[in-house]
N, C-alpha and C positions, 0 to 999 in steps of 0.2 A: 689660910685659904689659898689653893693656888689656881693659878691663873689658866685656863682650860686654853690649848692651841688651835688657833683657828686649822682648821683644813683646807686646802688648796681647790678649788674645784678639778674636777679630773679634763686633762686634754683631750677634746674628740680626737677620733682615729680619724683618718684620711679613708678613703672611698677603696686608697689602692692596702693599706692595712688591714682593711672591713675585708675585702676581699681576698687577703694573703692567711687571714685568721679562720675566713670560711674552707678554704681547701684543705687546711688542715684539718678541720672539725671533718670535713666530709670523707676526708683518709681513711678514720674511725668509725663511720657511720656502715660500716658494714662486716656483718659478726667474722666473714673469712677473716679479713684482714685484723680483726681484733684477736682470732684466734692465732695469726702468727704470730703476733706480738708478744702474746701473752707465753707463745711456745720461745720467743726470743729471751726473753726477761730471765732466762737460766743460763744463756750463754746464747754464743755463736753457734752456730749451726746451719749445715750444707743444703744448699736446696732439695736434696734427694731425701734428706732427713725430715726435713719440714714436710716435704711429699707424703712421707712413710707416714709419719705422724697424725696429719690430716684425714689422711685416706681418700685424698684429692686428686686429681692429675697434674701430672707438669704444667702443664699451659694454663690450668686456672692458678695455680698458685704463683707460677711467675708471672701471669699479669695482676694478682694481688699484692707481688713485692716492688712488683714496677711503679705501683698506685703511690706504694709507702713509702720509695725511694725519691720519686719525684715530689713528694711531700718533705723531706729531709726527715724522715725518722727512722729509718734506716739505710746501712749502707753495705756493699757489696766489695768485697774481693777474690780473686781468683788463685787457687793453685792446680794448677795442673787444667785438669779439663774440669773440676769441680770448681763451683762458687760458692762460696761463705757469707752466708747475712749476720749484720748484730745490728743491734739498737745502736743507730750514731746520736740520737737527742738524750740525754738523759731524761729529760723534763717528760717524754713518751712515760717510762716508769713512774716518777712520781704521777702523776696524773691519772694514771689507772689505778695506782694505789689508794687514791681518793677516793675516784669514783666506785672504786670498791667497798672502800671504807664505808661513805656516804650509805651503797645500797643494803650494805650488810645491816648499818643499824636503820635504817626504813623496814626492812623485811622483819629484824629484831620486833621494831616496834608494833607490827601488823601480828605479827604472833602473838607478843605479849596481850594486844587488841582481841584478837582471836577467842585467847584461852581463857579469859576475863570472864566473856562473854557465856563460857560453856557452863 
């Protein structure tokens, strides 16, 4: 028989981690900015590009990178007169890889629900 390990209780967060964890969730909370990310997660890529891409304008798109940058999920460099974004957080990709995962098999399930039914 072996002897099962207690678990630790988990440490509360601080009020100022409650709050550091919120900004980050709220970075994501909006589909532009999730649709950069998701345009990042293949590579680096110029803001003109990400522009092209969207079919956005400049100004909303860089205050969409500004959102993500000031979040630390991505980060910016320059060559020339262009600027380059990439994913600086790794944990940004896994995390949407999840929540993709997660939705894909909810939606799975809703179908399989679905066609049960028919």
């Amino acid at each position: 028989m072996s002897a099962k390990k207690k678990s630790e209780p988990k440490k509360q967060l601080s009020p100022l981690a409650l709050e550091l964890i919120a900004a980050r969730f709220r970075a994501l909370s909006e589909p532009m900015r999730l649709r950069l990310l998701n345009l990042l997660m293949d590579g680096e890529k110029s803001v003109g590009q990400l522009v092209e891409a969207t079919g956005s304008s400049q100004a909303n798109v860089s205050k969409h990178l500004s959102v993500l940058r000031e979040a630390g999920m991505i980060a910016m460099r320059k060559e020339g007169l262009s600027s380059f974004c990439f994913i600086a957080d790794p944990i940004v990709n896994e995390l949407c890889e999840m929540m993709c995962s997660r939705l894909r098999e909810e939606m799975e399930s809703k179908v399989q629900a679905f066609d049960a039914g028919i």
